[in-house]
TIMAR-834386 format. One record per residue (C-alpha): residue in three letters; chain; x, y, z negated. Coordinates in steps of 0.25 Angstrom, whole numbers, always signed. Example, Ala and Ser with C-alpha at 12.3 -4.5 7.8 and 13.67 -1.06 7.14 Angstrom:
2
[atom ALA,A,[+49,-18,-31]],
[atom SER,A,[+55,-4,-29]],
This chain:
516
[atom UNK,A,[+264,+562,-422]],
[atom UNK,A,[+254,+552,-415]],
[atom UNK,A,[+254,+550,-399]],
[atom UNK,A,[+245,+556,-391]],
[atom UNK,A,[+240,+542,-389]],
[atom UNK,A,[+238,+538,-402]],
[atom UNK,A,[+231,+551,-408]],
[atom UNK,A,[+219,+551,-416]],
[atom UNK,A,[+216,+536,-411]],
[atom UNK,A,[+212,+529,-422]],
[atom UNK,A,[+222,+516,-428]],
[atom UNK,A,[+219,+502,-421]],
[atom UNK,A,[+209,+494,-430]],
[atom UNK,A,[+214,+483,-438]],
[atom UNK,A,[+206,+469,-431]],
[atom UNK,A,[+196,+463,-440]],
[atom UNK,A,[+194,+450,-441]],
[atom UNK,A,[+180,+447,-437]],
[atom UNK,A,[+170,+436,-433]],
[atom UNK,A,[+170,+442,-420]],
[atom UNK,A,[+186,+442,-420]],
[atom UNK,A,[+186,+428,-426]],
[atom UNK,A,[+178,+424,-416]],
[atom UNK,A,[+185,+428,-406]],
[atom UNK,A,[+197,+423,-409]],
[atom UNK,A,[+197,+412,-401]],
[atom UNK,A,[+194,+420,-388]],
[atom UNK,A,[+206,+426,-389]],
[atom UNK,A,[+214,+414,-391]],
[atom UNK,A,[+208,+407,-379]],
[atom UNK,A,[+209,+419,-370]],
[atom UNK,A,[+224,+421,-374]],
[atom UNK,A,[+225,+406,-369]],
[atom UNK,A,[+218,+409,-357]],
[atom UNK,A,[+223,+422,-354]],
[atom UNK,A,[+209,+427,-352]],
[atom UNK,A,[+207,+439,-342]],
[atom UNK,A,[+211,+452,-352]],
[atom UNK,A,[+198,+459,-347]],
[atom UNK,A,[+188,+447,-347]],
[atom UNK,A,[+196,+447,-362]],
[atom UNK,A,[+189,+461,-365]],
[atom UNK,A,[+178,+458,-361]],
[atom UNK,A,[+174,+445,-369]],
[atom UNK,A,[+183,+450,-384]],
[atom UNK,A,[+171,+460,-386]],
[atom UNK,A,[+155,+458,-383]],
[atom UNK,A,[+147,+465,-371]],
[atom UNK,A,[+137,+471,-381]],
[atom UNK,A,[+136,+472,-396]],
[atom UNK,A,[+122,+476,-401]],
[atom UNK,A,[+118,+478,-414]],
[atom UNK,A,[+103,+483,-417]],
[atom UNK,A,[+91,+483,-428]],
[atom UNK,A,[+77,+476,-427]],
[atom UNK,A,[+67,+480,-439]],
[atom UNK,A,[+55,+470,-444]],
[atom UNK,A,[+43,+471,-453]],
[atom UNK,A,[+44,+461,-463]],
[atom UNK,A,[+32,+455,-470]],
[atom UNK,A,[+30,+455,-484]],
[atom UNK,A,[+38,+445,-495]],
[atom UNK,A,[+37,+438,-505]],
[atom UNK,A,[+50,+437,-513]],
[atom UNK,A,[+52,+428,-524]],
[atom UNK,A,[+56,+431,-539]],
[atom UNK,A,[+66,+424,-545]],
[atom UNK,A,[+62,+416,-559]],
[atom UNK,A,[+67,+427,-567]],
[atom UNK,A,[+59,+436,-558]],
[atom UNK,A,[+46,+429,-559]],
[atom UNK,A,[+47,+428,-574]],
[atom UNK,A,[+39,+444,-574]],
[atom UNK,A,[+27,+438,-566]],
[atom UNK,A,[+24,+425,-575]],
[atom UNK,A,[+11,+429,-575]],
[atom UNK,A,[+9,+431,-563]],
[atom UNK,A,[-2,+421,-557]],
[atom UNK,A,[-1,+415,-543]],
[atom UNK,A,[-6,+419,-530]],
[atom UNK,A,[-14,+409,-522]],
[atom UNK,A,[-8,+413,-507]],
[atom UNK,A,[-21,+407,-497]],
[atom UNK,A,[-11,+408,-487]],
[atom UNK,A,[+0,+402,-490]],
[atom UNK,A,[+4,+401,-473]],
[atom UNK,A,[+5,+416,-475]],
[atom UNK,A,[+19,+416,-483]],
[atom UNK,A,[+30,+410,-476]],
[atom UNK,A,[+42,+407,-487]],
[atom UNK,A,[+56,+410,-482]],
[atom UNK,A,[+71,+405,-484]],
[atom UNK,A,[+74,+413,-495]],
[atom UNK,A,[+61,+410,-503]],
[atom UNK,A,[+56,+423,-500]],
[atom UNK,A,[+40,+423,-494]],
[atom UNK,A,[+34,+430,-481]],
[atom UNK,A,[+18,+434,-483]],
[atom UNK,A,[+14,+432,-469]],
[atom UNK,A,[+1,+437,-463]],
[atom UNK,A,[-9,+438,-474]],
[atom UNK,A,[-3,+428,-483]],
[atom UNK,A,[-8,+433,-497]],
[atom UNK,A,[-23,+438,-491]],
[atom UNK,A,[-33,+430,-497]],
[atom UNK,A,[-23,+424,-509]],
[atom UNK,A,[-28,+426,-524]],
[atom UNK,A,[-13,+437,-525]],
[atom UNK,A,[-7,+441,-538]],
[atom UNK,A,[+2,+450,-537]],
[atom UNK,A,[+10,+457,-550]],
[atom UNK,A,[+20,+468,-545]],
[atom UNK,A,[+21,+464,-533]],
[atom UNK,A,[+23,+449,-535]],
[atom UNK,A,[+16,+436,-533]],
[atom UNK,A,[+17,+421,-540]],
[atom UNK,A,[+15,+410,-528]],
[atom UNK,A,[+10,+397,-530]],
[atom UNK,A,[+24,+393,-530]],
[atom UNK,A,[+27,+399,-542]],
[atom UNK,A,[+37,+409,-538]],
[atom UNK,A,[+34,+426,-540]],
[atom UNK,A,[+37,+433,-529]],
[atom UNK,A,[+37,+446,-525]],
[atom UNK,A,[+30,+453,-513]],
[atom UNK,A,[+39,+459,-504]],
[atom UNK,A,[+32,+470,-494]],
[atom UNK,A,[+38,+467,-480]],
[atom UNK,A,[+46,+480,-475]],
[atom UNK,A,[+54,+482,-461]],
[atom UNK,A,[+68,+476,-461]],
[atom UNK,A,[+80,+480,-450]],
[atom UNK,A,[+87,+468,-446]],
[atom UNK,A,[+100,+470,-440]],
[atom UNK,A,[+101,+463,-425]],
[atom UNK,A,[+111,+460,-414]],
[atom UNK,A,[+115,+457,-400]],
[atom UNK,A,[+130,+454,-395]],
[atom UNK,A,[+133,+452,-380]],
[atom UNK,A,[+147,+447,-379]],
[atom UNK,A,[+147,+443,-365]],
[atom UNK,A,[+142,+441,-351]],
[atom UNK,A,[+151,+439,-342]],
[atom UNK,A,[+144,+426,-338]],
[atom UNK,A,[+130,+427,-338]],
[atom UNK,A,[+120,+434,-350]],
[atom UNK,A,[+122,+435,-365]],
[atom UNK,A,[+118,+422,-372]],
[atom UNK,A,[+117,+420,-389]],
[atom UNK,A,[+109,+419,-397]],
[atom UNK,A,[+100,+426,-409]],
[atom UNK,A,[+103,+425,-424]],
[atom UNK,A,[+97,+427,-435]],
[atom UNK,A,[+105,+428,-447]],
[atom UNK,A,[+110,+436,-460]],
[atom UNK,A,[+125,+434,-456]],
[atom UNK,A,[+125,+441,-442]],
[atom UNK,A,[+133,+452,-437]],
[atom UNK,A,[+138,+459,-424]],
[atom UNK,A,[+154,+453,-427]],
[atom UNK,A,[+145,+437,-427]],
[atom UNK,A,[+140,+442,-416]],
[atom UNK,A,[+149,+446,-408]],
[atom UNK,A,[+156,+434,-409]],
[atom UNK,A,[+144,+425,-407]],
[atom UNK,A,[+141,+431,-394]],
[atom UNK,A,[+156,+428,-390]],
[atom UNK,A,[+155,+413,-394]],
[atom UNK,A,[+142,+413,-385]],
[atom UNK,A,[+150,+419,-372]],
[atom UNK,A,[+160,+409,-374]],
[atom UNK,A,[+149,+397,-376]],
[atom UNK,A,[+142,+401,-363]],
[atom UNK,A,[+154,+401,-357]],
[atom UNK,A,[+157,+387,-362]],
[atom UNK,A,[+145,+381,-359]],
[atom UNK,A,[+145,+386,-345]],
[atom UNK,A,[+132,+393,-346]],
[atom UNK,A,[+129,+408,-340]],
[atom UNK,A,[+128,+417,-352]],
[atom UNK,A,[+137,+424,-359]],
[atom UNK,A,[+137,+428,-374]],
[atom UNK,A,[+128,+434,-384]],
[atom UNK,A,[+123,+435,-400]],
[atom UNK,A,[+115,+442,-408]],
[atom UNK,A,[+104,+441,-417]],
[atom UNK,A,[+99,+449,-432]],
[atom UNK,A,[+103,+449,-445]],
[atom UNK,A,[+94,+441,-452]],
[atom UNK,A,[+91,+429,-460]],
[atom UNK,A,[+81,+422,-455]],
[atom UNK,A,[+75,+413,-465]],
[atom UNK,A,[+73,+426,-473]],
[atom UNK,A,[+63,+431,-464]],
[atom UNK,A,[+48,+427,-460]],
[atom UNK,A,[+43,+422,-446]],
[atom UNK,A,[+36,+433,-441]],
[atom UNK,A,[+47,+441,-447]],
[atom UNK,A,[+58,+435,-439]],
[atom UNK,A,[+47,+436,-428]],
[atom UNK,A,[+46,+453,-429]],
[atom UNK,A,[+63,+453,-431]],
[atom UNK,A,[+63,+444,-419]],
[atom UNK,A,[+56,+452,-411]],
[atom UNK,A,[+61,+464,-414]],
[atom UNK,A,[+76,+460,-411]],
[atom UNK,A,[+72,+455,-396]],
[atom UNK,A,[+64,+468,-396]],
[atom UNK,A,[+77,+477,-399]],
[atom UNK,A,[+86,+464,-391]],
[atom UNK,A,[+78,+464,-379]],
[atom UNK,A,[+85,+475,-370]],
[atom UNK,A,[+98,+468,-372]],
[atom UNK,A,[+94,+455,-367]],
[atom UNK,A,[+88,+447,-357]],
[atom UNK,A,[+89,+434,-348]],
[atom UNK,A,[+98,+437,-342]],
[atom UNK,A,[+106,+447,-351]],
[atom UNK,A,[+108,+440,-365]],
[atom UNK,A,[+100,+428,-369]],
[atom UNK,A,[+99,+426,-385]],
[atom UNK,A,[+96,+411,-390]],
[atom UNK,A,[+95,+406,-404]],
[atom UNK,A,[+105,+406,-414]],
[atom UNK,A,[+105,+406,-430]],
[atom UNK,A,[+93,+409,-437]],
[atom UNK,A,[+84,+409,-424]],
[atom UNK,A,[+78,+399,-415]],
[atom UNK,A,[+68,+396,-403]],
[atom UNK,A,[+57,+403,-411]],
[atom UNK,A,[+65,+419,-411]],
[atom UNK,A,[+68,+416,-397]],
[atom UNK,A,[+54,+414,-393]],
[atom UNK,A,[+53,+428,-401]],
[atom UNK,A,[+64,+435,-393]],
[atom UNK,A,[+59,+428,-380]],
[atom UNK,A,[+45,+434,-384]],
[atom UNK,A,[+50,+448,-387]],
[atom UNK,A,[+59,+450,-375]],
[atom UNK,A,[+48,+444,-365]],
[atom UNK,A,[+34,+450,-370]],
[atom UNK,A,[+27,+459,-360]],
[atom UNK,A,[+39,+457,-349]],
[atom UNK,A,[+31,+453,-336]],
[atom UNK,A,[+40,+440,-334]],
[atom UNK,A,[+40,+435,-346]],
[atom UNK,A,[+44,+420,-341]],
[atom UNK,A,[+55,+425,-335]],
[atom UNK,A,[+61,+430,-349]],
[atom UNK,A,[+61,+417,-356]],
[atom UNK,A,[+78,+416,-356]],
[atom UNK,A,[+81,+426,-365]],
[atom UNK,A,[+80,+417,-375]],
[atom UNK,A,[+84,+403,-376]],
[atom UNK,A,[+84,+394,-386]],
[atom UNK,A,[+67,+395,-386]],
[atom UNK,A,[+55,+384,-388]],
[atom UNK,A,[+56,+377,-376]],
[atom UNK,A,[+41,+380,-375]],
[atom UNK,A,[+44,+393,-371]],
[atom UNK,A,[+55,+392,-362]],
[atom UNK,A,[+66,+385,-371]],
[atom UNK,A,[+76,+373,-368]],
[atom UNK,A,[+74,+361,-372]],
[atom UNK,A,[+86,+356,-379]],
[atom UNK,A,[+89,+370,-382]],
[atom UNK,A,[+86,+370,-398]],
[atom UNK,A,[+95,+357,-400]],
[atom UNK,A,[+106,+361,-389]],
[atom UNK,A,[+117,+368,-398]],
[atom UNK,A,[+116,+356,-407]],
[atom UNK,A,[+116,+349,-396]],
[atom UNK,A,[+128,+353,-389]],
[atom UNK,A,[+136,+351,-401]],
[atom UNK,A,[+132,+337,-401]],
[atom UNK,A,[+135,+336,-387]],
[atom UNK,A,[+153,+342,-389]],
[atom UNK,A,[+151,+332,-401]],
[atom UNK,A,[+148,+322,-393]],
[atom UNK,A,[+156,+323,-383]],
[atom UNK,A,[+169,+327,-391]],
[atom UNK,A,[+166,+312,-395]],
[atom UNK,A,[+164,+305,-382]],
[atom UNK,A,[+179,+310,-377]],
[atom UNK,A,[+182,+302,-389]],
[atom UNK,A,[+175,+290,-384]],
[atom UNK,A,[+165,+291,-397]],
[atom UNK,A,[+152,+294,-400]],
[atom UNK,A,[+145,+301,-411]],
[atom UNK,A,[+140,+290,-417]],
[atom UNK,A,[+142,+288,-432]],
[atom UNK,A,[+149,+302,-433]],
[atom UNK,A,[+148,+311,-443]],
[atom UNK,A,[+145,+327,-444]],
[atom UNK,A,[+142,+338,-453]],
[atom UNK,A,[+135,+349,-449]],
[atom UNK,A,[+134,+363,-454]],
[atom UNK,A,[+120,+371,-450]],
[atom UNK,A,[+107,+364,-448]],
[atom UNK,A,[+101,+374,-438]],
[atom UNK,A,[+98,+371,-424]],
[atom UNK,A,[+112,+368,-422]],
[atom UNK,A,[+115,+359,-433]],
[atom UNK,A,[+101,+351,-434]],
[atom UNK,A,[+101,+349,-418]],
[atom UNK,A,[+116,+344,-419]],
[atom UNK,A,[+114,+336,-429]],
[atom UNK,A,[+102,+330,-424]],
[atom UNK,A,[+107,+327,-411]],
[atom UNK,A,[+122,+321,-417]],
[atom UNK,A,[+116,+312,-425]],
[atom UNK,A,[+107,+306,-414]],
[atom UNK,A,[+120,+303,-408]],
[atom UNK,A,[+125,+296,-419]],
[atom UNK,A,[+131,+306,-428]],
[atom UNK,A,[+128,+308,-444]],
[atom UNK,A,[+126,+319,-449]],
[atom UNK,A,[+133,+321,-465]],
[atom UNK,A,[+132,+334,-468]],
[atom UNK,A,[+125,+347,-467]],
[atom UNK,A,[+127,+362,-472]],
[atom UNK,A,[+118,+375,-469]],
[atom UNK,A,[+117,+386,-473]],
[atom UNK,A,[+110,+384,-487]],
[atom UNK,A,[+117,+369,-490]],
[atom UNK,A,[+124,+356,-485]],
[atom UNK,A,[+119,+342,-487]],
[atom UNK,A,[+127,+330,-485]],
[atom UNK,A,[+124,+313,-482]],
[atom UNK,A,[+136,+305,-480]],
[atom UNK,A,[+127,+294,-472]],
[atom UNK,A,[+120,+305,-463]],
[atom UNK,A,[+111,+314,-462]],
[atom UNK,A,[+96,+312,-457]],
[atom UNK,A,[+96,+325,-447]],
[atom UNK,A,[+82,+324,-442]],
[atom UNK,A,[+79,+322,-457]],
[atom UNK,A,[+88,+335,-460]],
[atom UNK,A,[+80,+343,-448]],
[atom UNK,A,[+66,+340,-456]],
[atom UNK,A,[+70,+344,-469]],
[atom UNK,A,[+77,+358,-462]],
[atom UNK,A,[+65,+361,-454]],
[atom UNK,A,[+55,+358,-466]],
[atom UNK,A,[+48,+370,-468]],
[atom UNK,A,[+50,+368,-483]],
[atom UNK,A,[+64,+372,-479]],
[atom UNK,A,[+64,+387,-479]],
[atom UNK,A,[+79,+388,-476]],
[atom UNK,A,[+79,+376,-466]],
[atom UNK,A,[+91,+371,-475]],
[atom UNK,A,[+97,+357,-474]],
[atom UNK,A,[+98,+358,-489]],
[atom UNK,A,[+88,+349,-499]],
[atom UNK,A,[+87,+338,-485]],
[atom UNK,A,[+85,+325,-494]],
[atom UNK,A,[+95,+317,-486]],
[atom UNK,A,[+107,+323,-490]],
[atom UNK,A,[+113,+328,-501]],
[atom UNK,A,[+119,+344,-503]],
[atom UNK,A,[+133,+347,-505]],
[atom UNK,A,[+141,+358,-505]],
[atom UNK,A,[+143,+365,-492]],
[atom UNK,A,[+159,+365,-496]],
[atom UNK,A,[+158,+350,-495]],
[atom UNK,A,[+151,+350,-482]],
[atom UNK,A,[+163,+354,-475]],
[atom UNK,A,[+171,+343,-482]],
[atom UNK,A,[+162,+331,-477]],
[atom UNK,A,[+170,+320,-467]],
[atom UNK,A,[+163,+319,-456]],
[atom UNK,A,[+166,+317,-440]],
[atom UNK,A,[+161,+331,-438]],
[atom UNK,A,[+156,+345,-443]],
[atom UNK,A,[+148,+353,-435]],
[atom UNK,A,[+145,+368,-441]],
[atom UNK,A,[+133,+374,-435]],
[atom UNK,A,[+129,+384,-443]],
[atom UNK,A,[+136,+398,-444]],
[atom UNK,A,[+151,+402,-439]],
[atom UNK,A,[+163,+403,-450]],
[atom UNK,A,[+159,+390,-457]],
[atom UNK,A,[+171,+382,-453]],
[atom UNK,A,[+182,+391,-460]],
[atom UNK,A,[+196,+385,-463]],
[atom UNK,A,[+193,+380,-475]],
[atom UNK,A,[+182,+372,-471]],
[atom UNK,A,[+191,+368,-459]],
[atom UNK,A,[+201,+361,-470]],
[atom UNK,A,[+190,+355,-475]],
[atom UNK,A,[+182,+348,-466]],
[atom UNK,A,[+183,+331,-464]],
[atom UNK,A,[+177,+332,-449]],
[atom UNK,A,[+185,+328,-436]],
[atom UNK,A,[+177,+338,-428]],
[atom UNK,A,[+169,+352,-427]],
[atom UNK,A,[+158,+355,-418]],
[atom UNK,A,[+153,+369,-419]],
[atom UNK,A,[+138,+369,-418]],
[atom UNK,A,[+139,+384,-424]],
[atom UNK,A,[+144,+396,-418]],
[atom UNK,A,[+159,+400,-424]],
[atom UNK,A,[+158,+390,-438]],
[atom UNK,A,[+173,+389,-436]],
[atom UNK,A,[+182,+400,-440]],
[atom UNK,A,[+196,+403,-433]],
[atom UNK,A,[+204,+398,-444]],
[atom UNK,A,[+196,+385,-447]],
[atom UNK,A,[+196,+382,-430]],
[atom UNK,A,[+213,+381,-435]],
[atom UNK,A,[+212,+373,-447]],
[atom UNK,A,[+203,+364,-439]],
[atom UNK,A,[+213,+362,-427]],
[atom UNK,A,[+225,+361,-437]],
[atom UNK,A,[+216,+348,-443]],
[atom UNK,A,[+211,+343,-432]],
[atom UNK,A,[+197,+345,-433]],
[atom UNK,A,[+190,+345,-418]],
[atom UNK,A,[+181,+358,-414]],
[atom UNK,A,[+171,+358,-404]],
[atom UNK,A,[+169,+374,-404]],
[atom UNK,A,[+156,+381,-405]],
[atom UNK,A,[+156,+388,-390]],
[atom UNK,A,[+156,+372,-385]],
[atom UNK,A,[+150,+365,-396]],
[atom UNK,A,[+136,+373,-398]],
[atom UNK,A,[+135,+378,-383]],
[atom UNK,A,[+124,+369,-382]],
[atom UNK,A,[+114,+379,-386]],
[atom UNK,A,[+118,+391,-375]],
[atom UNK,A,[+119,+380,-366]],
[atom UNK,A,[+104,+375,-367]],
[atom UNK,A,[+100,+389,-368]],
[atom UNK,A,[+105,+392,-353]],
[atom UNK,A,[+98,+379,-350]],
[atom UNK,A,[+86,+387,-355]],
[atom UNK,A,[+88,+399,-349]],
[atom UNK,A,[+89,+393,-334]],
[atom UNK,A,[+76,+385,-339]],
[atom UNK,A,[+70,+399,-341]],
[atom UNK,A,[+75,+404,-329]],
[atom UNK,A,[+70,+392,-322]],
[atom UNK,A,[+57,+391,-327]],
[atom UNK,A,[+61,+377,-331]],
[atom UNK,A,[+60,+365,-341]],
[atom UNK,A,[+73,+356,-343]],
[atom UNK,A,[+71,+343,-351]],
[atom UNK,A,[+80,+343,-364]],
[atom UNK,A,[+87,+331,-358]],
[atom UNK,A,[+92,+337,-345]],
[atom UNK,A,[+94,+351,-355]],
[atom UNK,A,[+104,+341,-364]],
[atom UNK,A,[+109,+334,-353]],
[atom UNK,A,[+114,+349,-347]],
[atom UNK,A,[+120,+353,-362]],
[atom UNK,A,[+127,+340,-362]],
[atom UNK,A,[+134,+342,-349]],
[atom UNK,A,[+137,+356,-353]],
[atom UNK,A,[+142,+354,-367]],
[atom UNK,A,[+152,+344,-364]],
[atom UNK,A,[+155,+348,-352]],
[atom UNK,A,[+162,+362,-358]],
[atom UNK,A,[+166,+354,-371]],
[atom UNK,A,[+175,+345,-362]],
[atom UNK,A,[+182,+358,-355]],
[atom UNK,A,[+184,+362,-370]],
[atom UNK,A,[+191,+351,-374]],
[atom UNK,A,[+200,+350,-359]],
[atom UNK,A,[+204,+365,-363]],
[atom UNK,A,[+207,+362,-376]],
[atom UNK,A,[+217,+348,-373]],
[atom UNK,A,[+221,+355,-360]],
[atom UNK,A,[+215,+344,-353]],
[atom UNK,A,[+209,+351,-338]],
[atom UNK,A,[+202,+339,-332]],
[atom UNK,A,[+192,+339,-323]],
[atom UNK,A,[+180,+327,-327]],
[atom UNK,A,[+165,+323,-323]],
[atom UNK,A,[+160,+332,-333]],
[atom UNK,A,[+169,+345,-335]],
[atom UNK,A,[+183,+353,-327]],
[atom UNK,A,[+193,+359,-339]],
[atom UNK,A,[+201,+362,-328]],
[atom UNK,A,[+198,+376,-326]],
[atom UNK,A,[+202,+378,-342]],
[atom UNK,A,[+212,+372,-348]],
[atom UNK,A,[+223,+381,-352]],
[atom UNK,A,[+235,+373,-351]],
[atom UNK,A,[+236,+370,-366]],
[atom UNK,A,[+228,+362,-377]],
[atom UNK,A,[+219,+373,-386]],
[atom UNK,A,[+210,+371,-396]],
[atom UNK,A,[+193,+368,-391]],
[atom UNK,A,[+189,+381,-397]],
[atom UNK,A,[+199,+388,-387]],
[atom UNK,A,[+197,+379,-377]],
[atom UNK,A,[+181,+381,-379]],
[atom UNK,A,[+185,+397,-378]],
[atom UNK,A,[+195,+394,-366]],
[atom UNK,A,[+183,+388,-358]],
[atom UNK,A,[+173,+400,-362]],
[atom UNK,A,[+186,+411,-358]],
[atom UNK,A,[+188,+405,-345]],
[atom UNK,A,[+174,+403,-339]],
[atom UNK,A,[+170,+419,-343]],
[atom UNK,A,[+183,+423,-339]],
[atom UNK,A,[+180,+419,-325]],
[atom UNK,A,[+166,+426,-324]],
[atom UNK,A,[+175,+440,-326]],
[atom UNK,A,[+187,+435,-317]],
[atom UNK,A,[+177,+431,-304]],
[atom UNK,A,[+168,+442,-307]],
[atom UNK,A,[+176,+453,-312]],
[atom UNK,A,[+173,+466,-318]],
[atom UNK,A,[+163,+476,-316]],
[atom UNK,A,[+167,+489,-317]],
């Protein structure tokens, strides 16, 4: 017969393997090392809040394209001169927004409900109807100062992503010595499939539903995959219309125009800081970037800013992959070149794909290119164990969040490939955006040379700790003290990144305690 104890309590569950348990593998690791405090170890496994919520939007009318075979039954069907050809705006999956009045005043010719364009193509007219978009908003911790992470918008998004992207956020402010803690969230939604003013009314409506769990000083939201300065200046808008002191709202954002309160230096700074840990991973070996080489995975902000600013210190560029191809030159590619032909607005899916100076291979062989150094920044999980076997790079710097899994971080060791880890390599963007929030807390302007000059310091500073933890080297220089961190054994930087971040939050709770 069962215990008293034991009766009608349900059986343990069996742990599942998540991209939140993943994640936080090495947490656990480097507290074991450290022998972190067990209740500052509660309070950091789990996040503060979880929330998951809805936002609706109307969307506007469509037109959806027929396939060849489709069209076939509307041969006859003659074309429609569109007098305002502004009014439809054409989107990544070849799908047609009517805006405002786009068909009034056109000679239409309509035939069950579809319409031939002068581009040839029959499409069918889709009546706009109101969609729910799935939203959300993890705080993972405080401890030493208000939530920080930014908004995504994409497909693939969960609660488990989350979760884990707001941890890596704690761990970076914490790195980078900046006074937030961590946070994530965003909706599920792919933009390129969607409209401006569209994403305008789903913007809007998320800060609307979003806006009683932040604030300035509560949990500062940024930009992340799939949005940019322009949905902050959205959610800046919407959290700040009508309040008496508007101006005094303008940090609950970051990463805005610097015409309305943003950094400068602020939309190249993750890229930037990647640069900077390349560079300075370098300079310890008395060498300079000039003449090396790098592939690059993802040409977003994160990429094209990195890339860009590498290559003006001498590196060159061989490859790159997104989301929708990979191009290769074995004598360099022309990145400022590469940025005109991804911001053309010909180029609906802003893909690197098609760019004349390169040629397309396979994204299998991407991974297989020699080259100095690979730098994913696109999505996490890219850098699996296979691909870890197969890449001809003598470093890895994370521009992405999480691009390398747990079992590819040991292949990677086991071949000696170098890492500079993400919560070091692309904490220049949290870092710039503090700069801009003590600039909107000021009320001032800082130059972008004395805005870089600050990331500089910081980046390398903290990238210099990371690597005394990881040799077990404590010193004490011009520049940095890894005294108060080294372990008394040699671990591997990602550890020693998540030593660093354990350490200083684990002070914050041990000097100021509990409340009860």
């Amino acid at each position: 017969m069962a215990s008293e104890e034991n009766f009608m309590r349900a059986p343990a569950p069996t742990p599942k393997r998540t991209v939140y348990t993943e994640a936080m593998e090495i947490f656990h690791r480097a507290a074991d090392l450290i022998g972190l405090d067990k209740r500052v170890r509660l309070e950091l496994e789990e996040p503060d809040y979880e929330h998951i919520f809805y936002v609706t939007a109307k969307l506007k009318d469509r037109l959806v394209p027929l396939t060849p075979e489709q069209a076939r039954d509307f041969a006859s069907l003659s074309v429609t001169q569109v007098r305002n050809p502004d009014g439809l705006e054409r989107l990544a999956d070849g799908k047609i927004i009517l805006n405002g009045r786009a068909l009034l005043g056109s000679d239409v010719n309509i035939s069950r409900g579809h319409l031939r364009l002068p581009d040839g193509n029959v499409y069918q007219l889709v009546p706009g109807e109101s969609q729910r978009f799935k939203a959300y908003r993890v705080q993972h911790n405080q401890a030493r100062g208000p939530y920080k992470g930014g908004i995504r918008y994409h497909r693939e998004v969960s609660l488990d992503l989350f979760k884990a992207l707001a941890a890596e956020m704690t761990w970076k402010t914490a790195i980078s010595e900046v006074p937030f803690g961590g946070g994530k969230g965003g909706i599920q939604i792919d933009p390129r499939s969607y409209g401006r003013e569209e994403l305008e009314n789903i913007t809007l409506r998320f800060m609307y539903r979003l806006k009683s769990l932040i604030g300035p000083n509560i949990d500062i939201p940024a930009p992340d995959v799939g949005t940019n300065g322009d949905i902050m200046a959205l959610m800046y808008r919407q959290y700040s219309d009508g309040e008496r002191e508007r101006h005094n709202l303008r940090g609950i954002v970051t990463g805005k125009d610097v015409r309305i309160g943003g950094s400068e230096g602020r939309a190249a700074a993750t890229g930037q800081g990647v640069a900077f840990c390349i560079e300075d991973y370098y300079a310890e070996k008395g060498e300079t970037l000039k003449g090396k080489t790098f592939i690059l995975q993802g040409f977003g902000n994160v990429g094209s800013h990195g890339a860009a600013i590498l290559q003006k210190m001498g590196a060159r560029l061989l490859a790159v992959n997104d989301a929708d191809g990979t191009i290769f030159n074995g004598d360099g590619i022309d990145v400022p070149a590469l940025l005109a032909h991804v911001n053309d607005p010909k180029n609906l899916r802003r893909s690197v794909l098609g760019f004349p100076g390169a040629q397309k291979i396979e994204k299998k062989d991407f991974w297989e290119i020699q080259a100095e150094i690979c730098i994913p920044a696109a999505l996490g999980g890219e850098i699996t164990a296979d691909v870890a076997e197969r890449l001809k790079v003598k470093l890895i710097a994370e521009g992405a969040n999480g691009p390398t899994t747990p079992e590819a971080d040991r292949v990677l060791q086991k071949r000696g490939i170098d890492m500079i880890p993400d919560i070091i390599a692309n904490a220049g963007g949290v870092t710039v955006s503090y700069y801009e929030w003590i600039q909107n807390k000021r009320m001032e302007r800082w130059s972008e040379a004395e805005v870089n000059q600050r990331l500089e310091h910081a980046m390398k500073r903290n990238y210099r700790i990371i690597r005394d933890i990881s040799r077990n080297q404590a010193r004490r220089s011009d520049t940095h003290d890894s005294r108060p961190f080294a372990i008394g054994k040699e671990v591997d930087p990602r550890c020693a990144a998540m030593i660093l971040a354990l350490k200083r939050i684990e002070a914050h709770y041990l000097l100021e305690g509990f409340s009860q």
